[in-house]
C-alpha positions in Angstrom: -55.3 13.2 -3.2 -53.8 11.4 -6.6 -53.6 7.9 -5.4 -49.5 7.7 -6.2 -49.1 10.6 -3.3 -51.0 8.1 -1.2 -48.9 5.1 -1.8 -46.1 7.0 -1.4 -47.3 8.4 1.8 -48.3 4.8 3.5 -44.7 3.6 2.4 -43.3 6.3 4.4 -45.2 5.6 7.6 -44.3 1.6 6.8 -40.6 2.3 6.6 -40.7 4.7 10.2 -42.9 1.9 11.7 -40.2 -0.6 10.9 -37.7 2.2 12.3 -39.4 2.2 15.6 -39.8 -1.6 15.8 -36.4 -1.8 15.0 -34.9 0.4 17.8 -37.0 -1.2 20.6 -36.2 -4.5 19.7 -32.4 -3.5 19.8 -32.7 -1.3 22.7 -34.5 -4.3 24.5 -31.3 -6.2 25.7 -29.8 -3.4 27.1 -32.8 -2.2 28.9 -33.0 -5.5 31.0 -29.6 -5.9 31.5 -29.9 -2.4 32.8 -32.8 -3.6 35.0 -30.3 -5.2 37.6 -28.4 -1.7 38.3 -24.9 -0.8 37.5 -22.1 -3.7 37.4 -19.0 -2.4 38.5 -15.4 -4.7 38.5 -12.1 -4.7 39.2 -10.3 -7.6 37.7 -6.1 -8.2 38.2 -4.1 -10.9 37.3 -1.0 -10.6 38.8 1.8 -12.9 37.3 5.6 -11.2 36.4 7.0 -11.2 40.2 10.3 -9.3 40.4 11.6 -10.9 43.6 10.0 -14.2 43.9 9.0 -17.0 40.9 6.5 -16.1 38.4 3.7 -17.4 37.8 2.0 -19.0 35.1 -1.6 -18.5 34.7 -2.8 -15.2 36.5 -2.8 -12.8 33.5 -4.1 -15.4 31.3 -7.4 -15.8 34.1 -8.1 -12.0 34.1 -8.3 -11.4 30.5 -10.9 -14.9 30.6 -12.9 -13.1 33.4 -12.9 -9.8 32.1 -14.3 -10.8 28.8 -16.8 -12.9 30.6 -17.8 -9.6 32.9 -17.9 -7.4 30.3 -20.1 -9.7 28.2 -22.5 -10.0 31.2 -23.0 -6.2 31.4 -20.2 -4.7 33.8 -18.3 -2.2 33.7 -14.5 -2.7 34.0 -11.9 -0.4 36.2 -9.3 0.5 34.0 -11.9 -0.6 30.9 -10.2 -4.1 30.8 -8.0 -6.3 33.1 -5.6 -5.0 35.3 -2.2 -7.1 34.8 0.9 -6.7 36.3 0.8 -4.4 39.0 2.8 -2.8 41.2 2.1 -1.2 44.9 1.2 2.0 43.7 -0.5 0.8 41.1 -2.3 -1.4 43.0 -3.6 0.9 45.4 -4.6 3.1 43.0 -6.9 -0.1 41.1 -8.1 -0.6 44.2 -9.4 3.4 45.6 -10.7 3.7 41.8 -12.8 0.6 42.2 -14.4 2.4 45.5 -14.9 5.7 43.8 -16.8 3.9 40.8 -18.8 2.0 43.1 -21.0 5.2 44.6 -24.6 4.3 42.7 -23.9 1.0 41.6 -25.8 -2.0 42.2 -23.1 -4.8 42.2 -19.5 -4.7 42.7 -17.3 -7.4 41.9 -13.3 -7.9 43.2 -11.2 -10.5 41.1 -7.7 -11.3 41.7 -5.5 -13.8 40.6 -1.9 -14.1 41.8 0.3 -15.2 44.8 -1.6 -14.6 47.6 -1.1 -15.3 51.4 -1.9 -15.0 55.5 0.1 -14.1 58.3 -1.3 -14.5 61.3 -5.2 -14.5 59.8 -4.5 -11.6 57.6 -4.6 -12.0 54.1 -2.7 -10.4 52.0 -2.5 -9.7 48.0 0.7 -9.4 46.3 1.9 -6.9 43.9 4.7 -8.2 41.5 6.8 -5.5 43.2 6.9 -6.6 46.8 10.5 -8.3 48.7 9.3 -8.6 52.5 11.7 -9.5 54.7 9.6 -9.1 58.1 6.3 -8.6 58.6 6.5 -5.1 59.7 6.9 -4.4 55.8 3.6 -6.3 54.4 1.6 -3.1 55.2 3.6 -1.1 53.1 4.9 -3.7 50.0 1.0 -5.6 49.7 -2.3 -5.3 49.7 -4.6 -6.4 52.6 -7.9 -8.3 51.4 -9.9 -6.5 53.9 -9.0 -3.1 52.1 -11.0 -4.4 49.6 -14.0 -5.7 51.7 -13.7 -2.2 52.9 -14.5 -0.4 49.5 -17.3 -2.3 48.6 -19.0 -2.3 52.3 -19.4 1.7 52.3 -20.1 2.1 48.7 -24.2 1.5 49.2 -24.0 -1.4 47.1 -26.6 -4.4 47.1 -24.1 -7.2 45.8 -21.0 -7.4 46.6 -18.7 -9.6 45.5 -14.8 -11.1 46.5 -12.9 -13.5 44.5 -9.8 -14.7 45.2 -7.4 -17.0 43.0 -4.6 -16.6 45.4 -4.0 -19.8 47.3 -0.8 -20.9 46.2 1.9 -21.4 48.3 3.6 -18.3 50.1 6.6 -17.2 48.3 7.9 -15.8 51.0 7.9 -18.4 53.6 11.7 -18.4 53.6 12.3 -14.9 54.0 11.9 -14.0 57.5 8.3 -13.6 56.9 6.7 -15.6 60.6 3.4 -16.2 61.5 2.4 -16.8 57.9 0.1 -20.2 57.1 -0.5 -22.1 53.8 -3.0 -20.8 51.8 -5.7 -17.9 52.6 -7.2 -17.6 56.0 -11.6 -17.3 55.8 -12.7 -13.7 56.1 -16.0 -12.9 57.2 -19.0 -11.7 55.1 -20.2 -8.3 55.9 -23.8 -8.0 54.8 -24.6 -8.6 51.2 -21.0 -10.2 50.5 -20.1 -13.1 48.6 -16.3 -14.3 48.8 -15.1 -16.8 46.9 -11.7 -18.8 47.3 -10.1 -20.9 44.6 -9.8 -23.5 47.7 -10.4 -24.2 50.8 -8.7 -21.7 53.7 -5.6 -22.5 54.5 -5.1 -25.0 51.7 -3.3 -24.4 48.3 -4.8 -24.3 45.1 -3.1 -25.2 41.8 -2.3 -22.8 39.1 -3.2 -25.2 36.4 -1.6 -26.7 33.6 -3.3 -25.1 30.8 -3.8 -21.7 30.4 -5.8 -20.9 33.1 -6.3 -21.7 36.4 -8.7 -24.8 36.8 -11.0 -22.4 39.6 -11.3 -19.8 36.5 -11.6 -21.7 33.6 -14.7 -23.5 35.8 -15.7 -19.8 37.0 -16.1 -18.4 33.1 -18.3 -21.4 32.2 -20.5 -21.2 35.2 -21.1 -17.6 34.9 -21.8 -17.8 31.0 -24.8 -20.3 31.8 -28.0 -18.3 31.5 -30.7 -18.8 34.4 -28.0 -19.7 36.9 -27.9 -17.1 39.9 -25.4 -16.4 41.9 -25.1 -19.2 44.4 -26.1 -21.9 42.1 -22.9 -20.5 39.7 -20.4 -20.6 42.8 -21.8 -24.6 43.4 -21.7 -25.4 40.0 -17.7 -23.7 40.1 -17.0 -26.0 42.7 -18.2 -29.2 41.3 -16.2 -28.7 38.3 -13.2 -27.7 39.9 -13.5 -30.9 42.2 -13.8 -32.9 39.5 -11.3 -31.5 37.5 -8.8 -31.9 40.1 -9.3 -35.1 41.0 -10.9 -33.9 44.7 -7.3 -32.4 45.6 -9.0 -28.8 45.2 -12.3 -27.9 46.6 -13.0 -24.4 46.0 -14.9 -22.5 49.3 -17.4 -20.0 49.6 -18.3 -17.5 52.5 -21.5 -15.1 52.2 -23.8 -13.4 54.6 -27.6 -13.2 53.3 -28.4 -11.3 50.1 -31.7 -9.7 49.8 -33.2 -10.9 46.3 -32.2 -12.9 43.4 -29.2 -11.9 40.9 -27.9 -13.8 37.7 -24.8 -12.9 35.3 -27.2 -13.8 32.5 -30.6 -14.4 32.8 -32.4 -16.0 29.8 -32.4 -14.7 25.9 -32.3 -11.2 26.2 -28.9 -10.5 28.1 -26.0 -11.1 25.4 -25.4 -14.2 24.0 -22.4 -16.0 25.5 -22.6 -18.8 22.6 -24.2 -21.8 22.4 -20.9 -23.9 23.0 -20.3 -22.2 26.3 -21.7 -24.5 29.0 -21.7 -27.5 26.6 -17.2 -27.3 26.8 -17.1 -27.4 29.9 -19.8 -30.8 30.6 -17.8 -32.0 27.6 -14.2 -31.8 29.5 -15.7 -32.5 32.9 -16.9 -36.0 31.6 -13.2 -37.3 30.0 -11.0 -35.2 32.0 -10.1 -38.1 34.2 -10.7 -40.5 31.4 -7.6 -43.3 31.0 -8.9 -43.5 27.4 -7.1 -41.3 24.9 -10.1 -41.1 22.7 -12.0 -39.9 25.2 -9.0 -37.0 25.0 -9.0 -37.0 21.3 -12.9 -36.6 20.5 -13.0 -33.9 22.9 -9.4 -32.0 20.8 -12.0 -32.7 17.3 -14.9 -30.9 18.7 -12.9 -28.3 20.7 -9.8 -27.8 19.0 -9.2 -24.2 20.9 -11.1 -25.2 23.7 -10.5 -23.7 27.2 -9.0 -27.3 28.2 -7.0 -27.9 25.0 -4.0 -27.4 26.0 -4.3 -29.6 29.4 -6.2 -32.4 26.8 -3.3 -32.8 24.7 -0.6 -32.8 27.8 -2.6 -35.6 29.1 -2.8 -37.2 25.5 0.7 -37.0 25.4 1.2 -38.8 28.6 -1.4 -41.4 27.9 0.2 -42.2 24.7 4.1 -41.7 25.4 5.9 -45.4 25.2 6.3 -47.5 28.0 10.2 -48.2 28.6 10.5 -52.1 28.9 11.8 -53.0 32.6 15.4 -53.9 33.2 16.2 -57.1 32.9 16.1 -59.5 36.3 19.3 -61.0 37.4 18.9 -64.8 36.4 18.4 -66.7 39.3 21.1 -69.2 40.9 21.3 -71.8 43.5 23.5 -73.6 45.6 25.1 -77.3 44.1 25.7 -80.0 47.4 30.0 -78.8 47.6 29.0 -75.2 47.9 29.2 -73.8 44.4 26.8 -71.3 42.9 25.0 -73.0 39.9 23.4 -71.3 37.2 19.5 -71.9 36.9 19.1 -69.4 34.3 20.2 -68.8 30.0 23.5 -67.8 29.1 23.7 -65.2 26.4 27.3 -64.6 26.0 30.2 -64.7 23.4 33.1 -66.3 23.7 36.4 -65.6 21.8 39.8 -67.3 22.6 40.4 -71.0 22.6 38.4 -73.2 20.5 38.0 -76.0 23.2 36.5 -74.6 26.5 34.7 -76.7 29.5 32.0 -74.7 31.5 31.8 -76.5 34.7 
């Protein structure tokens, strides 16, 4: 064979070698995030009430967690967040998250929105619901266990309820009784994790920036590689603790899960970026700083930061002018006949005549 036909015939095999090499080092991320079964979540952020006052934050915290899910390997209901929903709407989310679940591995509820218990049933609100008595919460919300319920008889071996939901009960004036601040503890049914943005039966803030403080601290805790799945909830509610001040301590309720899981577990799951975790200890070691260049150096690294938005509110109120105290009434005392003398400095003008005693 003319040695030119060899060449050419080793740089053939060289360039399909290469091919090869080059699919199984592509295909290799997908394999092991494929390696802990099918992800399956439902994420909604409820925030555009009809009836009662809208909230802030909610939509804002499902898009953050349903890029973070999707980045660690799940697949969404509905291909994305779920925002604004109604009662139908809701119920339909929620008996389309059961049907997905049959053959999955992990199953994962989010919800963020008002949220609240009458008598130690909690119940999710869709943006279209106007109780007047508690005889209509079973047709105007969602109950919580419902969802419990889905991911129980699905055959799953992770299962997964979080709830940013404890804010105060918009409905506490409407005729609503037996209903209790916040969200009352559920129980775990085997392999169940459920997470509240507070403890039960207290009331969780909705944040000042835009997110929630529980889900801004839930995204970075879940984008830290090697971190499984109770270490992420501790390390959520440190930061949220911290955050707060100690006014909200997140709470977490499981029942014993059988083996290890992680959102991302070391180099080959998908990158969340190298900044990811290092925001978060950044703005967890000034956020209660009095200094404003503590606030200001962490604005020049992180100038669309998760927490930018609450650093430059609390910039602003660092920095905002003092108003100077009113002035004190001069003092005065009594002279031996009785009259009131004047201990202090006058600062007056006088007009009129141009000879005038001042006893």
């Amino acid at each position: 064979m003319p040695a030119r036909s060899v060449l050419r015939l080793v740089l053939v095999a060289v360039l399909l070698l290469g091919s090869v090499l080059a699919l199984v080092v592509s295909a290799e991320p997908a394999r092991a995030q494929a390696a802990g079964g099918r992800r399956i979540a439902l994420v909604i952020g409820n925030s555009g009430y009809r009836h009662v006052d809208r909230l802030t934050n909610p939509a804002n915290d499902a898009r953050l967690i349903a890029r973070t899910l999707q980045g660690a390997g799940f697949t969404l209901v509905g291909d994305g967040p779920q925002l604004d929903l109604d009662k139908p709407r809701f119920d339909h989310a929620v008996q389309a998250f059961g049907s997905a679940l049959q053959g999955a591995e992990v199953a994962l509820f989010y919800y963020s929105g008002h949220g609240m218990q009458v008598n130690g049933v909690n119940w999710l609100v869709p943006v279209d619901a106007n109780p007047t008595a508690p005889r209509d919460l079973d047709f105007e919300m969602v109950d919580a266990s419902l969802v419990l319920r889905q991911m129980e008889n699905s055959g799953t071996k992770l299962n997964m309820l979080i709830l940013d939901a404890c804010r105060n009960n918009p409905f506490a004036v409407r005729g609503v009784r037996g209903t209790a601040s916040g969200l009352a503890e559920m129980q775990a049914p085997e392999g169940t994790v459920i997470s509240y943005a507070t403890q039960p039966g207290n009331v969780a803030g909705d944040g000042n920036g835009a997110d929630s403080p529980y889900t801004s601290a839930l995204a970075a805790a879940i984008r830290q590689p090697g971190l499984d799945v109770f270490h992420v909830f501790n390390q959520v509610g440190l930061s949220v603790k911290q955050l707060t001040g100690g006014v909200q301590q997140p709470w977490l309720a499981s029942s014993p899960i059988s083996g290890n899981f992680y959102f991302f577990n070391g180099p080959v799951t998908i990158n969340p970026g190298p900044q990811a975790s290092d925001e978060a200890v950044f703005w967890q070691s000034v956020a209660n700083s009095r200094n404003p260049g503590d606030l200001q150096a962490y604005l020049r690294r992180y100038p669309n930061g998760s927490f930018a938005e609450l650093a430059q509110q609390r910039l602003a109120a660092l920095t905002a002018p003092v108003a100077p105290p009113p002035a004190a009434s001069a003092p005065r005392s009594e002279t031996p006949g009785g009259r009131s003398r004047f201990d202090g400095t006058w600062d007056v003008t006088l007009a009129g005549e141009s000879h005038l005693e001042i006893p």
